[in-house]
N, C-alpha and C positions, 0 to 999 in steps of 0.2 A: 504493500500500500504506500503511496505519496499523497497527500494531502496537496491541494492545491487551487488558488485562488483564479478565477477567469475576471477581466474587467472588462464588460461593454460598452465600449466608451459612445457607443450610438446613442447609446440610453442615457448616459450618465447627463446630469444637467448640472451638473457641480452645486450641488445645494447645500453640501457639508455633513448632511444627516449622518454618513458614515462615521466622519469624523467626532461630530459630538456625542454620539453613542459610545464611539470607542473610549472616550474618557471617562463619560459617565461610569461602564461598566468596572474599568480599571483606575480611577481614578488617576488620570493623567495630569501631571500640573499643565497649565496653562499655554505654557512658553513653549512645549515640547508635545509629542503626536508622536502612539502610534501608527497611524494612519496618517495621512493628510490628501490633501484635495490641490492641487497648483491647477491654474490657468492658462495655458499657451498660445498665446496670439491673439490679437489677427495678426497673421501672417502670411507673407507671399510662400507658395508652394508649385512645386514641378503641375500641379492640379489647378492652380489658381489660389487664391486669398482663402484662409480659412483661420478657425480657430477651435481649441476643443478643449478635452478637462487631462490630466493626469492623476488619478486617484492611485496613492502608491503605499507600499508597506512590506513589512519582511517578505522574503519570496523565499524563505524554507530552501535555503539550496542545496543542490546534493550535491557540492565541495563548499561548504561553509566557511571560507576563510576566518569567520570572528572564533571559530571553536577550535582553531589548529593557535591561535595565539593568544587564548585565553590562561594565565601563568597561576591561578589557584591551586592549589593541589588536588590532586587527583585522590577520587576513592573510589571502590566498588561498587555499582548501582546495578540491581536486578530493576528490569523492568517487561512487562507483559503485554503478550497482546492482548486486548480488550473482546477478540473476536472468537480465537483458536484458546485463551487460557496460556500459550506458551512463553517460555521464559527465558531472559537472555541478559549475562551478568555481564558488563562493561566496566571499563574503568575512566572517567568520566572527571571534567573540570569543575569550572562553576558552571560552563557551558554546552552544550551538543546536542546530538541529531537524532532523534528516533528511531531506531531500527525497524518500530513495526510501521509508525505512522508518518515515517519520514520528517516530520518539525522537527524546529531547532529550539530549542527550551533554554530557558537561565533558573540555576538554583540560586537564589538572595540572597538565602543564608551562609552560603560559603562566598559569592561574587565578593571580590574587594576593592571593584571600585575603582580601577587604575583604568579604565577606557582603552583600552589596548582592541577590545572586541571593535567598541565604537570606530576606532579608528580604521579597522582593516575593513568595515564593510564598504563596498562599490556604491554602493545605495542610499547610504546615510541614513538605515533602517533602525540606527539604536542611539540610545541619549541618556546620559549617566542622571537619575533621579535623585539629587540632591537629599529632597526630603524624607530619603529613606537612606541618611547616614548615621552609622554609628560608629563606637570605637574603634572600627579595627578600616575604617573606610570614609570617605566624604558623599557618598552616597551607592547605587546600586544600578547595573546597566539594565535595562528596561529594551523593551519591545514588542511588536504583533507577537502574537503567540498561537494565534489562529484558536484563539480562545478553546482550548483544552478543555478545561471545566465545563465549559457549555456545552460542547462537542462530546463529551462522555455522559452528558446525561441528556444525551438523541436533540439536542437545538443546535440551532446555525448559531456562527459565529453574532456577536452585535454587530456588527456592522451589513452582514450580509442581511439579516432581522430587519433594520431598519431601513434599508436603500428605498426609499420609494418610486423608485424608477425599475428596481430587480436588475438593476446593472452589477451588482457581486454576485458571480454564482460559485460556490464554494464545493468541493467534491472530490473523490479519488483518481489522480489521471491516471492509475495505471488499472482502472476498473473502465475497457472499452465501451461500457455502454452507459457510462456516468454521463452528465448531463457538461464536466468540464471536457470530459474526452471528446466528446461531440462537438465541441468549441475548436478545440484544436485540431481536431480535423476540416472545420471550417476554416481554419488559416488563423488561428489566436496564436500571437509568437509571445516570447520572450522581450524584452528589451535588455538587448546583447550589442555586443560590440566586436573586435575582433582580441581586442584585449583584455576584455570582459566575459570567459565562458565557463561561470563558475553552475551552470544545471540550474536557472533561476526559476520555479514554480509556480510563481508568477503570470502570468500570458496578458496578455492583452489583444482584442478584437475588434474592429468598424470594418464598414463596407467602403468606406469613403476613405480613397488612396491619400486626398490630403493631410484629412486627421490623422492617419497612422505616418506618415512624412515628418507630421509635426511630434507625436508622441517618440518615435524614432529617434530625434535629437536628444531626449532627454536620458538615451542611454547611458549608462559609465564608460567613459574611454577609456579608464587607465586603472588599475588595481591598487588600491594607496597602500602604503607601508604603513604598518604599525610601526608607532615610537619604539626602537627598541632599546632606548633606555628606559622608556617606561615598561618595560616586558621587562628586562632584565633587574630592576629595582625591583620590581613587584616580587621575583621570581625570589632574589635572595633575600627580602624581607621576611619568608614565611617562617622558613625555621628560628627565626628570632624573635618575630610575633608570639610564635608559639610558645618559646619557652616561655616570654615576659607574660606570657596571658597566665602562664601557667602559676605564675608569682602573683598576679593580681594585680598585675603593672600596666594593663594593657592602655588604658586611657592617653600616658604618657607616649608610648609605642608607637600607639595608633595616630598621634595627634602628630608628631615626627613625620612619620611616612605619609601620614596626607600632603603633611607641607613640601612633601619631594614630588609628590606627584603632583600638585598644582603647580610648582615653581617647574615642573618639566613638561606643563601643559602649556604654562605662558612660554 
């Protein structure tokens, strides 16, 4: 199974409704989305003048570049399928990919906060939530999550809920007779680049050559590097986190290391 989002942008009227659902649900601060809605043009096009909507958000990939440079420590996580009961022990960051459902998930409780994820995504799908900083971090990376919760008890994701247009339609591609599959064989791509071909599950679909002209631009052209001083600080701070947390020191610790990673953010 791959979980994966179709956007019809024929439909889409850019009204936001996705977007402030998805706060509501996840309580997103203000400043920051996971989802958002951009605007593109008017603009000239090989088709003539046009303009359309970009409604964008994690695209679940199958090379996730934020979970190969996420530097938390690794623990053993069993996780099941929800369909077959079977089970499958990984060893796992604060971040990774689902073996059965294909999503990319964040654990909070371990995330520390060094943005290293945020940084490698093409997409700019993730954004360090301040307000959910504690000692051992200055906050917690955040994201679409193709709402889990809701999805395990048989409802659509909120945003796909509330589109009033049914421009998100959400579903299994690699289930041929799913309602995304059907999409994509209607010509729902990706927004790829050549530099860009990280398996994005994402698609996007119009019939109107301009629109999809326009949406095409807003590909990633270049894969960004993570800070790796910031990977690399993060990386050897743990074992000494540890100990001091172990002391009851950690406020100190923590208050330290934040200040290394802000001062390697400016």
């Amino acid at each position: 199974m791959q979980y994966g989002m179709i956007i019809d942008i024929d439909k889409c009227v850019g009204c936001h409704a996705c977007t402030i659902a998805c706060k509501a649900e996840w309580e997103v601060p203000a400043e920051f989305g996971r989802n958002w809605v951009y605007r593109l043009g008017p603009a000239n096009t090989s088709a003539g003048m046009s303009y359309t909507y970009y409604p964008g958000l994690c695209n679940h990939c199958d090379e996730p570049p934020c979970v190969d440079v996420c530097p938390a420590d690794t623990v053993n996580m069993t996780m099941k399928d929800a369909k077959t009961g079977k089970t499958v022990t990984m060893e796992v960051a604060a971040t990774w990919k689902d073996p059965f459902n294909g999503t990319v998930q964040i654990d909070k409780e371990r995330c520390i906060g060094c943005g290293a994820c945020r940084d490698a995504c093409p997409y700019g799908a993730r954004y360090i939530n301040e307000d959910l900083a504690d000692d051992e971090s200055d906050g917690k990376a955040d994201k679409c999550t193709y709402c889990m919760p809701r999805v395990a008890e048989g409802l659509a994701p909120s945003c796909v809920q509330t589109c009033l247009a049914g421009a998100r339609i959400f579903g299994d591609l690699d289930d041929p007779e799913s309602e995304v599959s059907q999409y994509v064989k209607k010509g729902a791509v990706a927004l790829t680049s050549p530099a860009v071909q990280i398996g994005s599950n994402g698609r996007y679909y119009s019939s109107k050559k301009a629109d999809m002209e326009l949406l095409m631009q807003s590909a990633p052209q270049e894969m960004p590097e993570a800070s790796l001083r910031r990977i690399m600080l993060a990386k050897m701070s743990q074992p000494a986190l540890k100990q001091i947390k172990e002391l009851g020191l950690i406020g100190l610790a923590g208050g330290l290391f934040v200040k290394s990673l802000k001062q390697d953010k400016e």
